[in-house]
Phi, psi and omega in degrees: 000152197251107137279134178271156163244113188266161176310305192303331174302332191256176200244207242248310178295353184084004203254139169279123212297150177296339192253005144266354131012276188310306190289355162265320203267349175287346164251004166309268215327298223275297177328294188321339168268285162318351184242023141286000185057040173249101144311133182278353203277308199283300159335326176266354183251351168262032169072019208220143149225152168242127187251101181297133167271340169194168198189115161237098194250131187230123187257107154267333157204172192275114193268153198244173187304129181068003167303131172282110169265168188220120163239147194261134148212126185246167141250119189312300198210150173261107157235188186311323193235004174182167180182128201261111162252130193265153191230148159206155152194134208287171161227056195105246151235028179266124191274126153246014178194120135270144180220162146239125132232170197236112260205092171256156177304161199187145159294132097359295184319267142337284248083334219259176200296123176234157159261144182300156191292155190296333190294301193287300178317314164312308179322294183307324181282301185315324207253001205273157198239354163206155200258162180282000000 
């Protein structure tokens, strides 16, 4: 997936404040579920949601205003209720983020833990590139 860096991305040096970082690789992950043909809207009316639980992330250099980034999302690892994406995103082929994040299924509702329906799990286990 593709993002431009717009002026609102960036803080006072013109360079991107680190926590929209987060907000590009939070909309890879949710394209990568579209274009597997899971809506998140149709997903929250089946009972389903995704909570992140954990995010280890390395800002190796910096993007700067107007620049085209590529954010990369593979799946790391796979279980029943959660799953780790490795994330990255690039400026060409030059790397500025590596990420895990690690992401569990949820009731929207509750909040509490579900395994994901089998049909999106079979999806995700066909794309995971190292196994749990």
């Amino acid at each position: 997936m593709q993002v431009r860096v717009y002026y609102e991305d960036t803080d006072a040096a013109g360079i991107v404040y680190y926590a929209n970082y987060l907000r590009f690789i939070e909309r890879g992950r949710t394209e990568l579920l579209r274009t597997l043909g899971h809506d998140q809207n149709a997903l929250m009316k089946e009972g389903i949601a995704f909570a992140v639980r954990s995010a280890s992330v390395e800002f190796l250099k910096p993007a700067r205003l107007d620049d085209l980034l590529t954010v990369e999302t593979d799946i790391a690892s796979l279980g029943r209720a959660q799953a780790t994406f490795a994330q990255r995103v690039l400026r060409g082929h030059e790397l500025l983020l590596d990420a895990k994040i690690r992401v569990a299924c949820i009731d929207p509702t509750s909040g509490r833990p579900r395994a994901m329906p089998r049909p999106m799990h079979d999806q995700l286990a066909a794309l995971t590139k190292v196994s749990q």
